[in-house]
C-alpha positions as CSV (number, residue, x, y, z in Angstrom):
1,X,122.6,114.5,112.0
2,X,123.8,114.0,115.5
3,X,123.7,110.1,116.6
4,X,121.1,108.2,114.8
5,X,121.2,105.4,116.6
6,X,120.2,106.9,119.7
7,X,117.0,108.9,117.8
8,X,116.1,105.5,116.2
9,X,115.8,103.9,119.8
10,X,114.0,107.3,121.0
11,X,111.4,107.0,118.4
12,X,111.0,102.9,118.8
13,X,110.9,103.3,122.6
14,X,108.5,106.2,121.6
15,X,106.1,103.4,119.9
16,X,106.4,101.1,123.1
17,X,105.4,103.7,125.3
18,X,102.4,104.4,123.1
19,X,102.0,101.1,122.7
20,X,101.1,100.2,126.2
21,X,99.0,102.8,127.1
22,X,96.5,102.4,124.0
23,X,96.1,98.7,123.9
24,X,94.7,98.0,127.5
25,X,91.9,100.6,126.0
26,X,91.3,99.1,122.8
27,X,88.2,97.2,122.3
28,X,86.7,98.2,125.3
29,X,83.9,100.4,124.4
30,X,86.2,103.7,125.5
31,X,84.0,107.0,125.0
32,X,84.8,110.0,122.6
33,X,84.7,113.4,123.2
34,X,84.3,115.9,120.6
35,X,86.8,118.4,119.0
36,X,84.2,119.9,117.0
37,X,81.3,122.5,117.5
38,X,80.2,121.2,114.1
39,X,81.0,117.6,112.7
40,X,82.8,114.8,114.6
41,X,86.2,115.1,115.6
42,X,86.8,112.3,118.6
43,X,89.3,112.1,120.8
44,X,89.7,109.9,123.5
45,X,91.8,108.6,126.8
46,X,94.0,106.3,124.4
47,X,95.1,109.3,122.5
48,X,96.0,111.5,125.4
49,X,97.4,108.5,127.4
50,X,99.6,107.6,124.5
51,X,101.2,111.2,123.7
52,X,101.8,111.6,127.0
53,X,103.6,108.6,127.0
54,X,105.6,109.8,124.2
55,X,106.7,112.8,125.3
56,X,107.3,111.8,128.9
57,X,110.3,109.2,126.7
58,X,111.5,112.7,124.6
59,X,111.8,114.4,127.8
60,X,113.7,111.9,129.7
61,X,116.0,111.3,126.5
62,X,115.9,114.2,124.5
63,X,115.1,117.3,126.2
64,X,116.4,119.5,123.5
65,X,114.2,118.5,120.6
66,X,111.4,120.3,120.0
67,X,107.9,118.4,119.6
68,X,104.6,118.7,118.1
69,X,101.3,116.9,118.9
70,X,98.1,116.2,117.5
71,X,96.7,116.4,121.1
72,X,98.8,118.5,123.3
73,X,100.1,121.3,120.5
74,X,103.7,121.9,120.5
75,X,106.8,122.6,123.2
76,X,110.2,124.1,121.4
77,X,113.5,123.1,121.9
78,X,116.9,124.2,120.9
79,X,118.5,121.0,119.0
80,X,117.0,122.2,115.5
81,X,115.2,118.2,115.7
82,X,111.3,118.2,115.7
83,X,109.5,115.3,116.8
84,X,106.2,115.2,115.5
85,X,103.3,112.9,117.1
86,X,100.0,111.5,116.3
87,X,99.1,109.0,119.0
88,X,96.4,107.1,117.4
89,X,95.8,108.2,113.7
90,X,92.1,107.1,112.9
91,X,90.4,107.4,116.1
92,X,87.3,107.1,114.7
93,X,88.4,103.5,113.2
94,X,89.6,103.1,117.0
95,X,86.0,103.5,118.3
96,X,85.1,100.9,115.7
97,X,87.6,98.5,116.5
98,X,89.1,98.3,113.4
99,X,92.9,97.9,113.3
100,X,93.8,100.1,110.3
101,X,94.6,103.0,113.1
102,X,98.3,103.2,114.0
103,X,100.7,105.4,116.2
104,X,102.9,108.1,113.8
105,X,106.4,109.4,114.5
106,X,107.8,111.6,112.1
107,X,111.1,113.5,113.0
108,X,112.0,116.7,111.0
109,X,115.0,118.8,110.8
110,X,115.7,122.1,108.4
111,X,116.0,120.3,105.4
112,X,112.9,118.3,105.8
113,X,111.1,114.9,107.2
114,X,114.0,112.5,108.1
115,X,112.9,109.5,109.5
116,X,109.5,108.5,110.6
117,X,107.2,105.1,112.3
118,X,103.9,103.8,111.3
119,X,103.0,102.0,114.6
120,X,100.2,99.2,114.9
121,X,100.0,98.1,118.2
122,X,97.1,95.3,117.9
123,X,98.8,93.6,114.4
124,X,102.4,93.7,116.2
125,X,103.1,95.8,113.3
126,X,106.1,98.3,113.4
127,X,106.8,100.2,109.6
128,X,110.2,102.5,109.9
129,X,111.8,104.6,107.3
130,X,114.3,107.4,107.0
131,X,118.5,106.8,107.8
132,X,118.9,104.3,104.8
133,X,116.0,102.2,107.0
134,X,113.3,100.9,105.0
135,X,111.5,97.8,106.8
136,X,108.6,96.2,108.6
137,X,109.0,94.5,112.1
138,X,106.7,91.7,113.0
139,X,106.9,88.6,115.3
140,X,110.1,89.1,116.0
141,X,111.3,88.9,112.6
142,X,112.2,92.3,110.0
143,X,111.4,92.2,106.1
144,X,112.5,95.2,103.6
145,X,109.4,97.4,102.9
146,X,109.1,98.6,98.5
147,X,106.7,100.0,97.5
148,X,105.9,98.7,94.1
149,X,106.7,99.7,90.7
150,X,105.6,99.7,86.8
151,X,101.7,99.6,87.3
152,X,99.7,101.7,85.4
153,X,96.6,103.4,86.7
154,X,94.5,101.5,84.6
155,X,95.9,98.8,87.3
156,X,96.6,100.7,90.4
157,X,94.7,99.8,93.6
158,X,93.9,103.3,95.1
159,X,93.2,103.9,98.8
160,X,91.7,107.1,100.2
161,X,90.4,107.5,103.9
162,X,87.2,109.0,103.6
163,X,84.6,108.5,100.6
164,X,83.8,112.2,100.8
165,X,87.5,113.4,100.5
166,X,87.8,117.3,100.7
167,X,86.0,119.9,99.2
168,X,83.4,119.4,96.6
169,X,86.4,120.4,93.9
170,X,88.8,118.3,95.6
171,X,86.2,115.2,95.5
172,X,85.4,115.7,91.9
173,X,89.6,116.2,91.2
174,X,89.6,112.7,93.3
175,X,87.2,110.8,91.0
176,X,89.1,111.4,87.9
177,X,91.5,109.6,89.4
178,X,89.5,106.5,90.8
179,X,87.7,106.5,87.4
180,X,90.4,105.3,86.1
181,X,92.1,103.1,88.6
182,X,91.3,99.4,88.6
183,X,90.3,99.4,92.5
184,X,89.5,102.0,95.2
185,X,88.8,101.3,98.5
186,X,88.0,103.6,101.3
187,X,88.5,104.0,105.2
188,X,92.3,102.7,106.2
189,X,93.8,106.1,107.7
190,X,97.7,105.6,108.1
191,X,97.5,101.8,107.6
192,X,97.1,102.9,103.5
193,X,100.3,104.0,103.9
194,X,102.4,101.4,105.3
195,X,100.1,99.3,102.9
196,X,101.8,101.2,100.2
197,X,105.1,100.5,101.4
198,X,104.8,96.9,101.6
199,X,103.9,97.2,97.5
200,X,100.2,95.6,98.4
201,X,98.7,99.1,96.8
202,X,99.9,101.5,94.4
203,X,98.6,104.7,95.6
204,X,97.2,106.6,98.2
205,X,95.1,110.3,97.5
206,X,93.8,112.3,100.6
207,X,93.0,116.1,101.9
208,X,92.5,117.8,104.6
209,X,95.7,117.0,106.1
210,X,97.9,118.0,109.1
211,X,101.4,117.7,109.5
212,X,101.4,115.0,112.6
213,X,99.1,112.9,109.5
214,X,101.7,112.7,107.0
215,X,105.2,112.8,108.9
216,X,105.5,109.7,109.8
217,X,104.0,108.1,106.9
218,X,105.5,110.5,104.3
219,X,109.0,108.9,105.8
220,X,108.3,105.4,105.5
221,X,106.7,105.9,101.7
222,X,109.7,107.4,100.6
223,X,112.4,104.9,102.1
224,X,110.3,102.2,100.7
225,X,110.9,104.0,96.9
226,X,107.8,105.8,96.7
227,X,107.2,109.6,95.9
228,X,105.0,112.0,98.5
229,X,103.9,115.4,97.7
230,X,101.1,118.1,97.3
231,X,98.3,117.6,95.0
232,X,101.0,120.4,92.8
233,X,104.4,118.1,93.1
234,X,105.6,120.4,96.0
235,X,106.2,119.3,99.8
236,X,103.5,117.4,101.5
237,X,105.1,117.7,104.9
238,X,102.6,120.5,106.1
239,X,99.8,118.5,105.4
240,X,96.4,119.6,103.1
241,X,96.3,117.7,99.9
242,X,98.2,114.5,99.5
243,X,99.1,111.9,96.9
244,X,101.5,108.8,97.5
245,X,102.1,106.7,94.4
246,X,105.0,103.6,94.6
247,X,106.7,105.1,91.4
248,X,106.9,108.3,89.7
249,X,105.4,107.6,86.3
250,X,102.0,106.6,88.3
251,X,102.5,109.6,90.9
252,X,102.5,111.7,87.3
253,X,99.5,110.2,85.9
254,X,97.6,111.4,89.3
255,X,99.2,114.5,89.2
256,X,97.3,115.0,85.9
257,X,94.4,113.8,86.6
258,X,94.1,115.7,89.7
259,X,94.8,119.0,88.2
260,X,93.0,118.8,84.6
């Protein structure tokens, strides 16, 4: 792939961008609109701000990659390089004030998701995978991110974002799994993911997905030695039905579970 170097600073100059146009918002009472005719679906002036941001960087630096948004859809480009942006992933936790939302960057090329960010601009928290790059920024400072490895289910700590997860078949699929893990908790959107990473949980079952969910955070995951995919082993990079596990033996014993 042509110059890495230059797509890494893209993508972290990306994250500033977004950075500074969401956090002047953030814990101010900002208003939502709604997405949905039915159901709640917010967006709000942080998430528009901050894409734009974004791809006001790509088009000053990159022109010739293609990009697609959560909030603005997609523009094509001729490189064969797709950048692919959420600007706040878990609005909803954004309206709450709870830091657990976070700024996703995934970049894709034929052969798949190759590098992606897990931004969280109120920790200071940066997660970046992909080009042999597996680490966390913070304070300044950079420690490896790995996932972690030889626990059992019957030990796992098991993070979904929504109690509710999916379809009524889907939910009961899910609860054959948290039946059996040791904890499940509930609500963290992306920040699940990068938790994952850092080896502070073991797995991470969702559906419902779209692709600007799981980019990003499907890149970090697997540079940090952790396995992504489908709720069938295949691709997760479209989005739908997702399981992250920090080794494969666990992934397997979802996969099981989930499919009984």
């Amino acid at each position: 792939m042509e110059d890495r170097q230059q797509i890494i600073e893209t993508a972290h100059l990306m994250a500033d961008a977004a950075r500074r146009a969401i956090l002047p918002l953030f814990r101010t009472g900002i208003l939502a609109e709604n997405k949905r005719p039915a159901g709640f679906d917010p967006v709000t002036e942080a998430d528009r701000a901050a894409e734009t941001a974004m791809r006001r960087v790509l088009a000053e630096r990159r022109p010739d990659d293609s990009v697609l948004g959560e909030e603005f859809g997609s523009r094509h480009g001729s490189s064969g390089l797709t950048w692919i942006l959420d600007p706040i992933d878990g609005t909803r936790a954004f309206l709450c004030g709870a830091p657990s939302w976070g700024v996703l960057i995934g970049l894709r090329d034929a052969g798949g998701i190759r590098y992606g960010l897990i931004d969280q601009p109120y920790l200071g928290e940066r997660f970046e995978g992909g080009f042999g790059i597996a680490r966390l920024t913070h304070r300044g400072g950079t420690s490896p991110l790995r996932a972690r490895t030889r626990v059992a289910l019957n030990h796992a700590l098991l993070m979904t974002t929504f109690p509710e997860i999916g379809t009524g078949a889907e939910a009961a699929a899910f609860r054959r799994v948290s039946q059996q893990a040791r904890l499940t908790r509930y609500g963290l959107d992306c920040y699940a993911y990068a938790l994952l990473a850092m080896g502070q949980i073991d797995l991470v079952i969702e559906a419902g997905l779209q692709a600007y969910d799981i980019a990003g955070p499907l890149a970090v995951v697997q540079a940090a030695g952790g396995i992504v995919t489908d709720w069938q082993g295949g691709s997760a990079a479209g989005g739908g039905q997702v399981v992250a596990a920090g080794s494969p033996e666990l992934h397997r014993e979802a996969l099981d579970l989930l499919n009984r």
